[in-house]
C-alpha positions as CSV (number, residue, x, y, z in Angstrom):
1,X,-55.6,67.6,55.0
2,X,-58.5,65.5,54.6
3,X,-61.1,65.0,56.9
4,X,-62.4,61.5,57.2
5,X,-66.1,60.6,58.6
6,X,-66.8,57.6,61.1
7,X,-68.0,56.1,57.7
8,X,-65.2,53.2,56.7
9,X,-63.1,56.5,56.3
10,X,-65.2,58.3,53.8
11,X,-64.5,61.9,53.4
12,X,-66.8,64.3,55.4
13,X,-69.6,65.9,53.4
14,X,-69.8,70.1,53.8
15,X,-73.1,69.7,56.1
16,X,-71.2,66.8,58.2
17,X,-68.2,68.9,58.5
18,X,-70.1,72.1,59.2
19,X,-71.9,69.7,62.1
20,X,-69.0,68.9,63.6
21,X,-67.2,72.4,63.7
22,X,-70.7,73.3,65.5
23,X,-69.4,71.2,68.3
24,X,-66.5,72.9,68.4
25,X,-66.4,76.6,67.7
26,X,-70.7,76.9,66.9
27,X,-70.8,75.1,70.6
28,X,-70.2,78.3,72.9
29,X,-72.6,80.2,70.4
30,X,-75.4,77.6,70.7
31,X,-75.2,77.2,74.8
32,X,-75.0,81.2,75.2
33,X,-78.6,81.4,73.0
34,X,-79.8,78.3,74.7
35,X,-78.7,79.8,78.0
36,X,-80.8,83.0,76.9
37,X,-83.6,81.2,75.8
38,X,-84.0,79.1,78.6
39,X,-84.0,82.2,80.8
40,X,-87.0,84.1,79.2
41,X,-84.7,87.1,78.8
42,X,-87.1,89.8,77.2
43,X,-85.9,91.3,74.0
44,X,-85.9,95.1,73.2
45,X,-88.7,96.8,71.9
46,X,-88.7,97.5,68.0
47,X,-90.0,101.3,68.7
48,X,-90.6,103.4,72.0
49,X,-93.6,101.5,73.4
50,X,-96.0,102.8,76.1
51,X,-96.8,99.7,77.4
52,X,-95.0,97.2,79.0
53,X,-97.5,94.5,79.2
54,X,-101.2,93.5,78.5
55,X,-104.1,92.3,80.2
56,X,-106.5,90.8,78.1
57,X,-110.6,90.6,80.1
58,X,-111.8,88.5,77.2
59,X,-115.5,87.9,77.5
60,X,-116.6,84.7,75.7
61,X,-119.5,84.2,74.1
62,X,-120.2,88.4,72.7
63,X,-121.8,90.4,75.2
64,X,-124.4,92.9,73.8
65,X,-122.5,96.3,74.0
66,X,-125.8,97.3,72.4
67,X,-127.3,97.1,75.8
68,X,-123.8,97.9,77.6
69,X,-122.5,100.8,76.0
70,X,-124.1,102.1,73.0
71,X,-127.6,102.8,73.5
72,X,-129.3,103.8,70.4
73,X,-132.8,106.2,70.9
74,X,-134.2,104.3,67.8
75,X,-134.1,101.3,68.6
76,X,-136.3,101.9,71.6
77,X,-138.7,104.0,69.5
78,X,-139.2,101.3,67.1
79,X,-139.4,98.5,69.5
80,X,-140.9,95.0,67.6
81,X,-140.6,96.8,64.0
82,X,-139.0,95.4,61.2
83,X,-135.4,96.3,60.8
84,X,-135.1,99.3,58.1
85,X,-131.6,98.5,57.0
86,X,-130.4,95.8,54.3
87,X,-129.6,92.7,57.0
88,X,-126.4,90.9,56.9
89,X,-126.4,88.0,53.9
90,X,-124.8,85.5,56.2
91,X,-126.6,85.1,59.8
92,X,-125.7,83.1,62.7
93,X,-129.5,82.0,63.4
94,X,-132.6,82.6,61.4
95,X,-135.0,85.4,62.9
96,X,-138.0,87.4,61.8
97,X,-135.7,91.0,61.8
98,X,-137.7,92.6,65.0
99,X,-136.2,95.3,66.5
100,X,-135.9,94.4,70.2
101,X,-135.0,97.5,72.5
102,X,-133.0,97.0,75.5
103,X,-134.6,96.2,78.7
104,X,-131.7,98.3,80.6
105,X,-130.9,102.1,80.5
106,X,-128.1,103.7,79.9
107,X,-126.7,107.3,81.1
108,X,-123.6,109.3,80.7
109,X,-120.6,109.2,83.0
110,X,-117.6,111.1,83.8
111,X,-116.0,114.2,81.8
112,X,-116.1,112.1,79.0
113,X,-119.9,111.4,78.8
114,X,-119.0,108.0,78.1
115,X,-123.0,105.9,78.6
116,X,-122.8,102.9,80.4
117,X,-125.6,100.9,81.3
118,X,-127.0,100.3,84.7
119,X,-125.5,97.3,85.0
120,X,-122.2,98.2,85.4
121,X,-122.2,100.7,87.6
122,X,-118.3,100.3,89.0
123,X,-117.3,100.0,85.4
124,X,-118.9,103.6,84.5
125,X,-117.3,104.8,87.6
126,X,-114.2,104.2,85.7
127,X,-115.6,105.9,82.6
128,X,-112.8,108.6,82.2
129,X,-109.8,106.1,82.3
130,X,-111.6,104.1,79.3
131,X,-111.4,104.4,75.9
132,X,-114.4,103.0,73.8
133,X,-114.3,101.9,70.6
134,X,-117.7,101.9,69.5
135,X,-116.8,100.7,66.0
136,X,-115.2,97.5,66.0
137,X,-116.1,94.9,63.4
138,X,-114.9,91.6,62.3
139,X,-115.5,89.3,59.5
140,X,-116.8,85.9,61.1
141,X,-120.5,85.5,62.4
142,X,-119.9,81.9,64.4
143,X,-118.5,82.2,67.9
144,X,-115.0,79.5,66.3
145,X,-114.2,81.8,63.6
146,X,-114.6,85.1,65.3
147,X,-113.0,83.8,68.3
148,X,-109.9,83.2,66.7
149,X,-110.0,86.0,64.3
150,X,-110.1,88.1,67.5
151,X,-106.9,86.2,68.8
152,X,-105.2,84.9,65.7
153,X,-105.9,87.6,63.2
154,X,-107.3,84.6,61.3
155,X,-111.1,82.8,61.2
156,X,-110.0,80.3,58.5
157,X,-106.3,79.2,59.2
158,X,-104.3,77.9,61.9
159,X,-102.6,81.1,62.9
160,X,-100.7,82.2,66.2
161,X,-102.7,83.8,69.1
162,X,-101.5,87.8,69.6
163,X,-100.2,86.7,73.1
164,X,-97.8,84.3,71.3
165,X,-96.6,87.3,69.2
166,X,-96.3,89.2,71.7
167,X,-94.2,86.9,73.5
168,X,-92.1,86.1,70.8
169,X,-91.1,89.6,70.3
170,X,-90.4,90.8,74.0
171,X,-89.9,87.7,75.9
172,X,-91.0,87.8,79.5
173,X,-89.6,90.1,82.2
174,X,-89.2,87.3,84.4
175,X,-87.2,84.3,83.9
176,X,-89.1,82.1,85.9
177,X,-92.8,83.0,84.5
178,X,-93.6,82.5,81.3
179,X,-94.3,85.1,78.9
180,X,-98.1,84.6,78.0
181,X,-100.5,83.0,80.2
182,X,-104.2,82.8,80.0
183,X,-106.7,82.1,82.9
184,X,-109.4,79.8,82.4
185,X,-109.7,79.4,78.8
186,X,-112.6,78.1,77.0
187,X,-112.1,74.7,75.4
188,X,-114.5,75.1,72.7
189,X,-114.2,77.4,70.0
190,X,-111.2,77.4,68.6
191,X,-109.9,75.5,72.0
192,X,-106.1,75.8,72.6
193,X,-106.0,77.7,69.1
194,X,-107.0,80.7,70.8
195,X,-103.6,80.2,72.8
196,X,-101.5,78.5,71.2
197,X,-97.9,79.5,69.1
198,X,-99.3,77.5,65.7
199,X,-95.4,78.2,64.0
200,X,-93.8,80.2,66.3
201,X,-91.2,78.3,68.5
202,X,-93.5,76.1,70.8
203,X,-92.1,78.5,74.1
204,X,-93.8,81.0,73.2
205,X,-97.5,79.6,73.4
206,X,-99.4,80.1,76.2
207,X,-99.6,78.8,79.2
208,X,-102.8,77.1,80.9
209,X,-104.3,78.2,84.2
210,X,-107.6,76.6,85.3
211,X,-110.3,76.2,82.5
212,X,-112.4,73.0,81.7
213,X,-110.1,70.5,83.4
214,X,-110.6,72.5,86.5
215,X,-108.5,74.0,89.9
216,X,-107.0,77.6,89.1
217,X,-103.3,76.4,89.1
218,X,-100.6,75.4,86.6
219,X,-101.6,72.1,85.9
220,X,-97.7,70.4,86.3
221,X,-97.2,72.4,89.2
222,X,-97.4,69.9,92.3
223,X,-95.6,70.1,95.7
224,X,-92.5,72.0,94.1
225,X,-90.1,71.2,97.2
226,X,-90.5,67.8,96.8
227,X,-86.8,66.1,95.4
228,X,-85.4,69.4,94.0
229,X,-82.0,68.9,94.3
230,X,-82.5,64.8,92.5
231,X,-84.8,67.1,89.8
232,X,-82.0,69.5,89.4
233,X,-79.6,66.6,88.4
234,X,-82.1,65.0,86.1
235,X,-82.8,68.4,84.3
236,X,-79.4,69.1,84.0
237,X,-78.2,65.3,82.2
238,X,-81.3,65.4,80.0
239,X,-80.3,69.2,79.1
240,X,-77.0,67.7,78.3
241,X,-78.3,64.8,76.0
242,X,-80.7,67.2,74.0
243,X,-77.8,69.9,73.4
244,X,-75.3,67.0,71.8
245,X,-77.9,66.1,69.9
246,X,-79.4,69.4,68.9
247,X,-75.5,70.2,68.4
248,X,-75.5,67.2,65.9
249,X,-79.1,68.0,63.8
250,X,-78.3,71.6,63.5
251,X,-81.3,74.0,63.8
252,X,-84.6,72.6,65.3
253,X,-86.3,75.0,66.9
254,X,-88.9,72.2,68.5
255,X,-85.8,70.4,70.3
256,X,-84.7,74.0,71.5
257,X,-88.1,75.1,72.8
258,X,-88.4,71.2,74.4
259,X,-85.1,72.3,76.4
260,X,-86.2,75.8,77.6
261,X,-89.7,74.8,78.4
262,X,-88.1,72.2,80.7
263,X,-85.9,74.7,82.4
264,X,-89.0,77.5,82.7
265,X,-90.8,74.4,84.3
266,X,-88.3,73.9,87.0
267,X,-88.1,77.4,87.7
268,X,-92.1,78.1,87.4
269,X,-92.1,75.2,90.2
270,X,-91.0,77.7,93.0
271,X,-92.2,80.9,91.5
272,X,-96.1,80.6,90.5
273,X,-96.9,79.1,93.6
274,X,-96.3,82.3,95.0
275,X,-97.9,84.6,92.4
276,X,-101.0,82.2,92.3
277,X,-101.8,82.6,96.1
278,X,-104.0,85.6,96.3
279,X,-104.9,84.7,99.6
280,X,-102.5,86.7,100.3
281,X,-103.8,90.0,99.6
282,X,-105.0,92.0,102.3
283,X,-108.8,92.0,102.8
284,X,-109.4,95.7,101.4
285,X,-107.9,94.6,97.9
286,X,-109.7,91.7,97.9
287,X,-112.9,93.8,98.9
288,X,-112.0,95.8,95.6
289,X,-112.2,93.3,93.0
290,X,-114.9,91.5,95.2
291,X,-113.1,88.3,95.6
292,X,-114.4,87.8,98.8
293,X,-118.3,87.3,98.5
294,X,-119.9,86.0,95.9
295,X,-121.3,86.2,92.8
296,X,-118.0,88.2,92.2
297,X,-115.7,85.5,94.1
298,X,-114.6,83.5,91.2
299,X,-114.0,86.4,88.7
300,X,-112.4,88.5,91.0
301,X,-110.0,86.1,92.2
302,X,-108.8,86.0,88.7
303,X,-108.5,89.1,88.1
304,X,-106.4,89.5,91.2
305,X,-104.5,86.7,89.9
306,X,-103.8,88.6,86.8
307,X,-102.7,91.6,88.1
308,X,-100.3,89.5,90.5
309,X,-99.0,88.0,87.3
310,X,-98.5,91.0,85.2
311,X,-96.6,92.7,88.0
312,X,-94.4,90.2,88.7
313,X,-93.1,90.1,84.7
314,X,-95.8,88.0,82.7
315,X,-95.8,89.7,79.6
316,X,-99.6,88.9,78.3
317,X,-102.0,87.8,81.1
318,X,-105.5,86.7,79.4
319,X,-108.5,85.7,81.3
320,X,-111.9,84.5,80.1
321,X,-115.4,85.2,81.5
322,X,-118.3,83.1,80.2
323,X,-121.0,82.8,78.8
324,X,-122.3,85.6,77.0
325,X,-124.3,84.0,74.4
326,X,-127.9,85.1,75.0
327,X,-130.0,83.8,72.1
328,X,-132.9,84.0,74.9
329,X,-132.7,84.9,78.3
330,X,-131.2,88.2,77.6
331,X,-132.3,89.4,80.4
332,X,-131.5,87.1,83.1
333,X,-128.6,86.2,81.9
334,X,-126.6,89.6,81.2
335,X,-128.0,90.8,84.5
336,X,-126.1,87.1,86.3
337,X,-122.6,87.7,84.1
338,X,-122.8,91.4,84.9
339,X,-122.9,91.2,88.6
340,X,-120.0,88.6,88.2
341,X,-117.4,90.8,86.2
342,X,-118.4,94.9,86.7
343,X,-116.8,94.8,89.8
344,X,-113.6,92.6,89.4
345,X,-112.6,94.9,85.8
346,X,-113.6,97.8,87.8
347,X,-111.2,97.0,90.8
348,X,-108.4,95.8,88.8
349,X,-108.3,99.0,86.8
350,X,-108.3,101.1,90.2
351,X,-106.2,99.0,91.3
352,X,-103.3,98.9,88.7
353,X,-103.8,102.9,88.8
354,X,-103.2,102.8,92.4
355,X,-100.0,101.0,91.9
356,X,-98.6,103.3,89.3
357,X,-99.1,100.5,87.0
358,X,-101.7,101.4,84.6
359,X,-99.6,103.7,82.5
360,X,-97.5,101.2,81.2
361,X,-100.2,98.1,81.4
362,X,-102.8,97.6,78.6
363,X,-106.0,96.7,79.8
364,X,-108.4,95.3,77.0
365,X,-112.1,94.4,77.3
366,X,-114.7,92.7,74.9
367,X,-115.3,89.5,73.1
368,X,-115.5,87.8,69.7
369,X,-118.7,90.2,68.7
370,X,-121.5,91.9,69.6
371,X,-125.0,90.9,69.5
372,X,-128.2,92.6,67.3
373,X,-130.6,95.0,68.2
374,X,-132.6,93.0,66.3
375,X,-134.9,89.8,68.5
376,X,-134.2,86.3,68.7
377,X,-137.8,84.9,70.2
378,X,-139.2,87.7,72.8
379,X,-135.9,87.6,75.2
380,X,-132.5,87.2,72.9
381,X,-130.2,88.6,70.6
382,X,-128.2,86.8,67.7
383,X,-124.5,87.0,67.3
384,X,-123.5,90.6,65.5
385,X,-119.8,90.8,64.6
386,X,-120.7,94.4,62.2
387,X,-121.1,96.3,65.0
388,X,-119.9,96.9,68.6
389,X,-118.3,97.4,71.2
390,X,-114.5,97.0,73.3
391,X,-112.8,99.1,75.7
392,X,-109.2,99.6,76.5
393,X,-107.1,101.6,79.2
394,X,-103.6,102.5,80.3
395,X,-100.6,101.5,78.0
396,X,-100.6,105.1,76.4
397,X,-104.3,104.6,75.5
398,X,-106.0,108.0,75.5
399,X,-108.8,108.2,78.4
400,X,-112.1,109.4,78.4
401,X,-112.5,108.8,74.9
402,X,-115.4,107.4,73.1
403,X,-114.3,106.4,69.2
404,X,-116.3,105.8,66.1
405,X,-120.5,104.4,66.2
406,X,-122.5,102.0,64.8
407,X,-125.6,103.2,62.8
408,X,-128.8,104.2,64.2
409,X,-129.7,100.8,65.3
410,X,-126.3,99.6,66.5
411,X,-125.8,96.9,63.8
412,X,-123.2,98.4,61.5
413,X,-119.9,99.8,62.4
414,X,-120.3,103.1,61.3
415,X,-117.9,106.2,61.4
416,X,-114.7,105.3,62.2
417,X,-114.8,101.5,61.8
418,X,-111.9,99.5,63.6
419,X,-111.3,95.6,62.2
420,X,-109.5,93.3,64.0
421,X,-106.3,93.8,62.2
422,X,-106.5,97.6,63.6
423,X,-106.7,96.3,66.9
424,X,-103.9,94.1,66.5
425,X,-102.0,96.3,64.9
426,X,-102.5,99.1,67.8
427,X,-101.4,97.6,70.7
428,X,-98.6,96.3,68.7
429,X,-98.1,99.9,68.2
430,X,-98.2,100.4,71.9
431,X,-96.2,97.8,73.0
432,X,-92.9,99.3,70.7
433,X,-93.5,97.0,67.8
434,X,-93.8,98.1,64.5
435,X,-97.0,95.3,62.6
436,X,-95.9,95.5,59.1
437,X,-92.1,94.7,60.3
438,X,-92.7,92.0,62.2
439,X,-92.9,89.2,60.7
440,X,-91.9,85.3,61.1
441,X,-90.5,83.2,58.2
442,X,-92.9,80.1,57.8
443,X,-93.7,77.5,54.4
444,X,-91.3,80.1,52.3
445,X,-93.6,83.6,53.4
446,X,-93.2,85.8,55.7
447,X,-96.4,86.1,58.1
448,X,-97.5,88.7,60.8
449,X,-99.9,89.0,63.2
450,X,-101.8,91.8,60.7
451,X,-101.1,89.7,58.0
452,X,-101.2,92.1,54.8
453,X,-103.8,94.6,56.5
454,X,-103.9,96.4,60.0
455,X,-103.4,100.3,60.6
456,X,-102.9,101.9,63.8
457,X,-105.8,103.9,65.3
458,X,-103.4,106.9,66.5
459,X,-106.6,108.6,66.8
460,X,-107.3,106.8,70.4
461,X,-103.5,107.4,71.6
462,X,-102.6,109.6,74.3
């Protein structure tokens, strides 16, 4: 029997016929995934993971863990000499190589003997449910390339962020949140590239709360009870239209991540609303992350706002506190953004703890780099991404640990060094997924977060 097309009769060609069968027996296949899709279902781990979820303090701009959490004798012996060691060939600014030593001190907290410096005195009360890495490195010395090497895995290439992997391969818990979100991102630096899904399905980017543009709210998200039954009819027709039509082109995963994200939307329309409102909160949680006075307000409202996310399903909650780049005014200015976030990490630790959420939640702290123990004018520090600092906890992290150092001065990663790509490839590890399996087809290669490097630091695993 011949089949005939709509074309004067013309026989069907394989991909028209295969097309049409799609409408036919493909069509239950096709509305099932949708259906999934649509509904954020997660997806099963690849391995047993000890997390669940991550929270991601990212702190924009490099604060100098130099002066926060790795205080270095030497460099406060041989305060305004030259630098001993071979500096860096590629430098962010031009300087005369001074050592500068820091104008804070530090002492040892907790079991672990963790030092933290004076000021962050609720963060070092935490000391023995962190983990320091002391040796973390990347490969980019401008604030745009590190930034998205920290997030992408990449300083050179349009790459997706590690939210948008992680999204991809769990999915959210909730079916009316989306998987990733991030909290007032910066839109400099690598902008929405920090966030966004690059190749990956365009569901599975993240989505935008606050930043620039200004209030702390979804920004689509306006007086959901308005016309919900008329928008649920005009969802539903337009749904119908694109799932003929995606029935007819075959695969495109644009036009099926256009269809889900309108869905999520709908549904996000009576959820977040809810989440978002931290007023809420009784006044002795709000007292903890110090989102009821200021300077801490503003931070610790977001913070809040994360944890409400996370608990509620959001699979990867990032947040941004800015702006750490003190090339002078080292002083003033880490002593301002330091009053702003100790308390608000410090309370959302204790306060995921308190819940019984820690265990399975992966807190991470730091930012694109470090900064030199080495002055820029009397009162600053230049960018330093050899060297420094990040702390995690929870998600199966081991506490009370302090891991790898930086030389004598604090400007190399030392013993133990941790890139990027280790990083990644660790809390992929904690979160069940297996880096060098994971992969997405793209331009005829298969790609992954780690790209072709990344190990896991098992060392630092409870």
């Amino acid at each position: 029997m011949n089949l005939c097309s709509h074309r004067a009769g013309l026989p069907l060609s394989r991909r028209e016929m295969l097309q049409r069968s799609g409408t036919g027996f493909g069509a239950m296949a096709l509305q099932a995934m949708l259906a999934r899709e649509a509904r954020g279902e997660a997806k099963a781990p690849l391995l047993p993971g000890t997390a669940k979820r991550v929270i991601f303090l990212f702190m924009h701009g490099g604060p100098s863990t130099v002066d926060l959490f790795d205080p270095k004798p030497l460099l406060a012996r041989d305060n305004g000499k030259p630098f001993p060691l071979k500096v860096p060939r590629i430098t962010s600014h031009k300087s005369k190589n001074l050592l500068l030593k820091s104008p804070w001190s530090c002492a040892q907290h907790g079991e672990s003997g963790a030092q933290v410096s004076e000021l962050l005195p609720h963060i070092a009360s935490m000391a023995d449910d962190l983990c320091f890495v002391r040796s973390m490195y990347g490969s980019n010395s401008r604030h745009g390339g590190a930034l998205l090497e920290l997030h992408t895995g990449s300083d050179t290439f349009t790459r997706p962020s590690m939210g948008s992997w992680i999204n991809y391969g769990l999915g959210s818990e909730n079916e009316n949140l989306p998987g990733f979100i991030t909290i007032n991102p910066s839109g400099s630096h690598g902008g929405a590239g920090a966030w966004s899904s690059a190749f990956l399905p365009a569901k599975y980017s993240g989505t935008r709360i606050g930043g620039k543009s200004g209030g702390m709210k979804v920004p689509f998200i306006d007086n959901p009870l308005q016309n919900r039954e008329k928008q649920r009819k005009e969802l539903d027709l337009l749904a119908s239209f694109n799932r003929d039509h995606l029935a007819q082109r075959g695969v495109d995963s644009e036009l099926e991540s256009r269809i889900a994200s309108y869905e999520l939307a709908f549904k996000m329309q009576m959820e977040v609303p809810g989440v978002q409102d931290v007023s809420s909160e009784p006044d002795y949680i709000k007292k903890l992350y110090g989102a009821d006075v200021d300077p801490t307000k503003s931070f610790g409202e977001q913070c809040l706002m994360a944890r409400r996310f996370s608990e509620a399903g959001v699979r990867f909650v990032q947040l941004s506190h800015r702006y750490w780049d003190s090339h002078g005014n080292l002083k003033k200015e880490h002593e301002k953004l330091s009053k702003e976030m100790d308390k608000p990490v410090a309370g959302l630790i204790s306060d995921l703890k308190q819940r019984g959420l820690l265990d399975e939640t992966l807190v991470l702290w730091g930012g694109e780099f470090g900064r030199t123990p080495t002055a820029q004018g009397n009162d600053g520090r230049d960018h330093n991404p050899h060297g420094f600092t990040m702390f995690m906890a929870g998600g199966g992290i081991k506490p009370g640990t302090v891991y790898g150092s930086t030389d004598d001065y604090g400007y190399y990663a030392e013993d133990k060094p941790v890139h990027f790509h280790d990083l990644h490839a660790t809390i992929l590890h904690l979160m069940g997924i297996d880096h060098e399996e994971f992969t997405y087809r793209y331009a005829g290669r298969d790609f992954r977060l780690t790209d072709v490097e990344g190990k896991v630091v098992h060392e630092i695993l409870a």
